[in-house]
C-alpha positions in Angstrom: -34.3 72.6 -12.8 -36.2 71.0 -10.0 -39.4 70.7 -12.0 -37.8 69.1 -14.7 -35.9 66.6 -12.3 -39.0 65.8 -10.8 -40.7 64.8 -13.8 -37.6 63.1 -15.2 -37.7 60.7 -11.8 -41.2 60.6 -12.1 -41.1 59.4 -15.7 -38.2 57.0 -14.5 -40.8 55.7 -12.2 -44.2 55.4 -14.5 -41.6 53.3 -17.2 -40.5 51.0 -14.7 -44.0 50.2 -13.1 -45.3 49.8 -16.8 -42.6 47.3 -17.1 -42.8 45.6 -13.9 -43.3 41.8 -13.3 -46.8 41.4 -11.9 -46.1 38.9 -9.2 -43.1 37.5 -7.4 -39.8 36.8 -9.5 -37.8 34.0 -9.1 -34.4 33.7 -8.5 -32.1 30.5 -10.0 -28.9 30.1 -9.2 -28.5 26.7 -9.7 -30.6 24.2 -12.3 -34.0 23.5 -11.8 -36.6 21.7 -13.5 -39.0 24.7 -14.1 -39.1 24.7 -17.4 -39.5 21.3 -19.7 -41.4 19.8 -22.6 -44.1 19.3 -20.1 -45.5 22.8 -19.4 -43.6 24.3 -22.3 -44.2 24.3 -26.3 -42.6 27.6 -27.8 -39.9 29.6 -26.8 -39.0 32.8 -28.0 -34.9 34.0 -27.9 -34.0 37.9 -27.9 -31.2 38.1 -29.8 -31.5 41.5 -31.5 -27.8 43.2 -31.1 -24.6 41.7 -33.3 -23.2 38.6 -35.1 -20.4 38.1 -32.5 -23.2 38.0 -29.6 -25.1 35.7 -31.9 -22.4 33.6 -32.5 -21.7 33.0 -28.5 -25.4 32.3 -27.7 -24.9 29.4 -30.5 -23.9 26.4 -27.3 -27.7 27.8 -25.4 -29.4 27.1 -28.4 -27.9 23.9 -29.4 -27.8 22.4 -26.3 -31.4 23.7 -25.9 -32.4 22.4 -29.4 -30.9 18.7 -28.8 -32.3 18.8 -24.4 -35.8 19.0 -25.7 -36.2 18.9 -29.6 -40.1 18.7 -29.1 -40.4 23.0 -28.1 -40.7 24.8 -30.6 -37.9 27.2 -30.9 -37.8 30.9 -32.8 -35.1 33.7 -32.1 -35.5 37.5 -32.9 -32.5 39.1 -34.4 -32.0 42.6 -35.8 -30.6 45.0 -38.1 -26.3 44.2 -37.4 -26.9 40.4 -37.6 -30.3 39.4 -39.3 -27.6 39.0 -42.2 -26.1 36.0 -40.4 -28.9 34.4 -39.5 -27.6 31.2 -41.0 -26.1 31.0 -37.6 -28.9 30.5 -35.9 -30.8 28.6 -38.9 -29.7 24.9 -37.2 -31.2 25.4 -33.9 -34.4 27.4 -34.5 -38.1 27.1 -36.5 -38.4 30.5 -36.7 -36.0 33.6 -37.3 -37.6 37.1 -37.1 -36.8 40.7 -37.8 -36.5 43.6 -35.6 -36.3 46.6 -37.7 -36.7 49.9 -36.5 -39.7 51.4 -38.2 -42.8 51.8 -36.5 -44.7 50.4 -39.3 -42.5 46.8 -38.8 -42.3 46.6 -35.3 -46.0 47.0 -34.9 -47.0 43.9 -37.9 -43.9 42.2 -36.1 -45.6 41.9 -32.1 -48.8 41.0 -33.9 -47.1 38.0 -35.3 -45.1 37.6 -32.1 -48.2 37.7 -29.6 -50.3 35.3 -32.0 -47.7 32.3 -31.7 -48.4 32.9 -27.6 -45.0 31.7 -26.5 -44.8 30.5 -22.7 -41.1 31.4 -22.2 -39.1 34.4 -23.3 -35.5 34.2 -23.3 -33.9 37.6 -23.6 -29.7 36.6 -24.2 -28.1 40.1 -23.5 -26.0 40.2 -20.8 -26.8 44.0 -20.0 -29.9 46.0 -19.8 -31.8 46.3 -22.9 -34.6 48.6 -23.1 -35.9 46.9 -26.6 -35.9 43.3 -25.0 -38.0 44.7 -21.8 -40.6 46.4 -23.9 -41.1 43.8 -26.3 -41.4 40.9 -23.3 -44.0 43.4 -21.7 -45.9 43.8 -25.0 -45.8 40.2 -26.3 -46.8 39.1 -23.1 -45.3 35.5 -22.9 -46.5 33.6 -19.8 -42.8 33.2 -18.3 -40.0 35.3 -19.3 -36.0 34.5 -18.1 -33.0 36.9 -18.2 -29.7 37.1 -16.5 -30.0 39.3 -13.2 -28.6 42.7 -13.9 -29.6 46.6 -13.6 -33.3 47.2 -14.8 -34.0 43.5 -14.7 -37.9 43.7 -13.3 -39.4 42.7 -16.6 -38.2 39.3 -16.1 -40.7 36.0 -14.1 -37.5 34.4 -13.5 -34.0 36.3 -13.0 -31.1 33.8 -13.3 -27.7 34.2 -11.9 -25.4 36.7 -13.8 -21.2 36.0 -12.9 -19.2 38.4 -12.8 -18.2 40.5 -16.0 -14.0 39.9 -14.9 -14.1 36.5 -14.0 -16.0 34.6 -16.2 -16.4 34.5 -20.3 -19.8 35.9 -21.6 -20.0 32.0 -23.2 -19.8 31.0 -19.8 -22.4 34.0 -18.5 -25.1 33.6 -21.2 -25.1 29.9 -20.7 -26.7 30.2 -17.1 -30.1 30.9 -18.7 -29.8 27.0 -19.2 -30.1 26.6 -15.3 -34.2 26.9 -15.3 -33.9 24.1 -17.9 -32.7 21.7 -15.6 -29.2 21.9 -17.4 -25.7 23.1 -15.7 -23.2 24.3 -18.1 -20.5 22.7 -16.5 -22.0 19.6 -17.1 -22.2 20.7 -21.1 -19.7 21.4 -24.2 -20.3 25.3 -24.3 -17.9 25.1 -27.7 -19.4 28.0 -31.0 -21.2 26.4 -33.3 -20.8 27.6 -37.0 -20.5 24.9 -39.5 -19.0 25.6 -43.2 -18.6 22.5 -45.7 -16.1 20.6 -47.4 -17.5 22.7 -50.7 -17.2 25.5 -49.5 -14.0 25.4 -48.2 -12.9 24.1 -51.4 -14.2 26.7 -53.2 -12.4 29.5 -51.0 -9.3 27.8 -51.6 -9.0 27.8 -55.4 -11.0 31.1 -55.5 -7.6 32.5 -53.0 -5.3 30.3 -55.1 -3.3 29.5 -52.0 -1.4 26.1 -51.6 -3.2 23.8 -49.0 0.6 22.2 -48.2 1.3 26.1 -46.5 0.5 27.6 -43.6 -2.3 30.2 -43.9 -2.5 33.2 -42.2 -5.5 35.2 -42.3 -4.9 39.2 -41.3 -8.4 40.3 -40.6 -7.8 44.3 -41.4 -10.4 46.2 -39.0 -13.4 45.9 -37.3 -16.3 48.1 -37.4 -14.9 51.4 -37.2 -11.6 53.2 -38.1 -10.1 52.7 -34.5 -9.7 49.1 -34.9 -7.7 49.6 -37.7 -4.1 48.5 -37.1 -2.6 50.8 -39.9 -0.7 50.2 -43.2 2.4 50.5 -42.2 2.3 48.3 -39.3 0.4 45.3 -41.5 3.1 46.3 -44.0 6.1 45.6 -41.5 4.2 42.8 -39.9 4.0 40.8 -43.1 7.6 41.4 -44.3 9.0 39.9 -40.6 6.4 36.5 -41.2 8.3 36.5 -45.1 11.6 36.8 -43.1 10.6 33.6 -41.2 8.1 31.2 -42.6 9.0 30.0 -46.5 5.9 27.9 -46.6 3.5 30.4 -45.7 0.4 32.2 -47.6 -0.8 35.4 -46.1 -4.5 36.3 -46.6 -5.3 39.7 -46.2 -9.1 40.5 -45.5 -10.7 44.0 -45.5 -14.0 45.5 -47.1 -14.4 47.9 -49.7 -14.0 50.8 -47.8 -10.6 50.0 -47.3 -9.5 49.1 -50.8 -6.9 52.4 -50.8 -5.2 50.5 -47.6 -5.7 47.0 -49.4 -3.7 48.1 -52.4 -1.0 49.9 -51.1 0.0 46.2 -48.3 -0.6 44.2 -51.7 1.9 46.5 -54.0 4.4 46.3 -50.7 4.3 42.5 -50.0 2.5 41.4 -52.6 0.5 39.2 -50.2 -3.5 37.6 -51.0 -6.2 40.1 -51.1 -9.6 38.5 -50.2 -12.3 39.4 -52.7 -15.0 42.0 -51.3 -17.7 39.6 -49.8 -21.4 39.8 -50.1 -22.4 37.7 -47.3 -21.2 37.2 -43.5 -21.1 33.3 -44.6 -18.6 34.3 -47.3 -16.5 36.1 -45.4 -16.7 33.3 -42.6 -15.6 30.6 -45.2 -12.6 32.6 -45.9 -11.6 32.6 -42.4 -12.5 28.7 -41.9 -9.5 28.4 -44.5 -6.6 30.0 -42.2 -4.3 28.3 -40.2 -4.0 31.3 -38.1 -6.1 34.6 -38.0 -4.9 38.5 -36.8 -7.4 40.3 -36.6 -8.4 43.6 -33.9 -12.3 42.6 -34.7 -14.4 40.6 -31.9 -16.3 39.2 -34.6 -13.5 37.3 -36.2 -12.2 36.6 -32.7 -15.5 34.5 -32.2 -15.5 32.7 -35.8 -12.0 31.7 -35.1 -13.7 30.3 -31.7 -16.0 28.6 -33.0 -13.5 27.2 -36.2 -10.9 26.7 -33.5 -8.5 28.7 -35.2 -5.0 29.8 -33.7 -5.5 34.2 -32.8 -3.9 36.9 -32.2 -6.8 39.6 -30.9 -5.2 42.6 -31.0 -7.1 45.5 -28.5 -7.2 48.9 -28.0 -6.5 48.7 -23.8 -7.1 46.7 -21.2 -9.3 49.0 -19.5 -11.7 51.9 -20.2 -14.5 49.7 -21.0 -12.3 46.2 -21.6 -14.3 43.5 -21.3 -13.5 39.6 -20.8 -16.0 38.8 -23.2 -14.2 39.7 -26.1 -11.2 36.6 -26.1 -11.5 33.7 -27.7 -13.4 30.9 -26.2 -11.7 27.3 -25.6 -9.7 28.4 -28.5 -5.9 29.0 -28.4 -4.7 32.7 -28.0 -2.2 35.0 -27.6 -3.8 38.9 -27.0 -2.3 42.4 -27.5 -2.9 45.4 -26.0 -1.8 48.9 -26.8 -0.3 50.9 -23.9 -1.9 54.0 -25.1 -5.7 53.3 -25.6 -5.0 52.9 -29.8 -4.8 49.6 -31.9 -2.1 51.5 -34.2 0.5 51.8 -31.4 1.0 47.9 -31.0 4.1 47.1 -32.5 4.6 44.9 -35.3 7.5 43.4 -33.9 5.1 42.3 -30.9 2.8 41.0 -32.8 5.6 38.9 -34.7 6.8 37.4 -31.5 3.2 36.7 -30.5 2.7 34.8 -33.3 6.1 33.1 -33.5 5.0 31.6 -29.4 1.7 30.9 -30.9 2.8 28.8 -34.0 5.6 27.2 -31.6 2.4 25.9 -29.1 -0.1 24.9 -31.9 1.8 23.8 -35.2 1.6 19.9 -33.8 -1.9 20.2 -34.0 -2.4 21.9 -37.5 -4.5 20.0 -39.3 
């Protein structure tokens, strides 16, 4: 056991000299005109993780984008958002793939080290063994991340706020501070622009009246624990009936919930989105709601960035809750179970959640 600690520490130790900074780093914690159009022409952003995380790094590369329009920008996304990559399309030249297959990642860093970038930018927020390797092997002349565990890859570390105070909006945008740009000073608002068309299309493709309030019930997120239940969506829906006359209830869900879909349908005889084949699909369907419900982060940031009235519903408060996952500069109101499970938040919360909601933000409808 003491061999094979030894070797494991000594391992530990080999990785993190292979991925060490040669030379001094530089700490920022406030802006500073280090990087500009000047001694920078291409930027590279690590983006490689999920479509919420790229939708919340949308206000770094926008403001970035419109600061110095003259660098030439390209972002690296992977295999759970390269489908949304429409996202990013507005504020980058270039979009690339990170898939996991030796054969790809090794034509991919021969296409990343040719365009010799001067800056990396890696966006996540916690340690990322992916994002350290690939800085080390593309070898950009500076590289910037937020300063956090295992962050020795990095030229320049920038100040990282703490997790329970501030919004991850609010943390990702201090990797604007070598740019000369304080995000105070900026509109850190999600960017994520559907069209007139397309929001006409959603409408008569839902068949809902645009005179009513829409509500959008998002059914789960990624996995079977975020699902809220039939019966509670069922009960849920029948209280909103109660209330609200003018009122169309849009209930979303993919394919692998079309058993659950059926059953709220045939009991309320609510909307049932059609299956989508594209994140931008399902995103226009949001854009349409008044309202959304939904225990997914990924809606929660779509409705941020649409400015759409929510009700996040969350598993707990603690064991791994993080601040990151509310809405940003978006109105709110957020559940959370007592016992650790989404399906144990009542419905009759839930009602009175939205009722205080509607109360604060149906002046404002639009």
């Amino acid at each position: 056991m003491k061999l094979l600690k030894k070797i494991e520490i000594s391992l530990s130790k080999f990785i993190i000299g292979l991925l060490m900074f040669k030379g001094d780093q530089t700490l920022v914690e406030e802006k500073s005109d280090i990087f500009n159009g000047s001694n920078t022409q291409k930027i590279l952003f690590l983006r490689q993780d999920r479509i919420g995380d790229l939708l919340i790094s949308t206000p770094v590369l926008r403001i970035l984008k419109k600061k110095f329009p003259q660098i030439k920008m390209d972002i690296l996304l992977g295999e759970h958002n390269y489908n949304a990559k429409d996202i990013a399309e507005p504020f980058v030249d270039s979009i690339y793939f990170y898939k996991k297959n030796v054969f790809a990642i090794v034509k991919l860093i021969y296409r990343l080290r040719k365009q010799k970038y001067n800056v990396i930018i890696d966006l996540f927020d916690e340690p990322s063994t992916t994002s350290s390797l690939l800085i080390k092997i593309i070898n950009p002349k500076y590289s910037v991340g937020l300063k956090k565990e295992k962050c020795f890859v990095y030229s320049h570390l920038v100040k990282l706020l703490r997790q329970d105070k501030y919004h991850i909006v609010i943390r990702t945008s201090m990797l604007m501070l070598p740019f000369n740009i304080s995000p105070s000073e900026e509109d850190l608002s999600l960017s994520y622009e559907i069209s007139d068309m397309e929001i006409i299309k959603v409408e008569n493709l839902l068949g809902v009246n645009k005179k009513n309030i829409i509500v959008g019930i998002n059914l789960s997120g990624s996995d079977k624990l975020r699902f809220w239940g039939v019966k509670n969506n069922i009960e849920f829906i029948n209280l909103l009936k109660q209330e609200y006359k003018n009122m169309d209830i849009v209930v979303i869900g993919t394919k692998a919930y079309e058993a659950e879909l059926n059953q709220i349908k045939s009991a309320t005889d609510v909307i049932i989105a059609p299956f989508v084949k594209s994140v931008r699909e399902y995103a226009s369907i949001l854009r349409i709601c008044n309202y959304i419900i939904t225990p997914d982060t990924a809606a929660v940031h779509f409705a941020s960035a649409f400015k759409i009235p929510t009700i996040p519903l969350f598993s707990s408060k603690t064991n791994g809750w993080k601040f990151a996952w509310l809405p940003f500069n978006n109105k709110y109101e957020p559940l959370f179970s007592d016992t650790g499970f989404i399906k144990d938040i009542r419905p009759k919360n839930v009602y009175l959640a939205f009722v205080k909601l509607h109360n604060e933000t149906k002046h404002t409808m639009s």
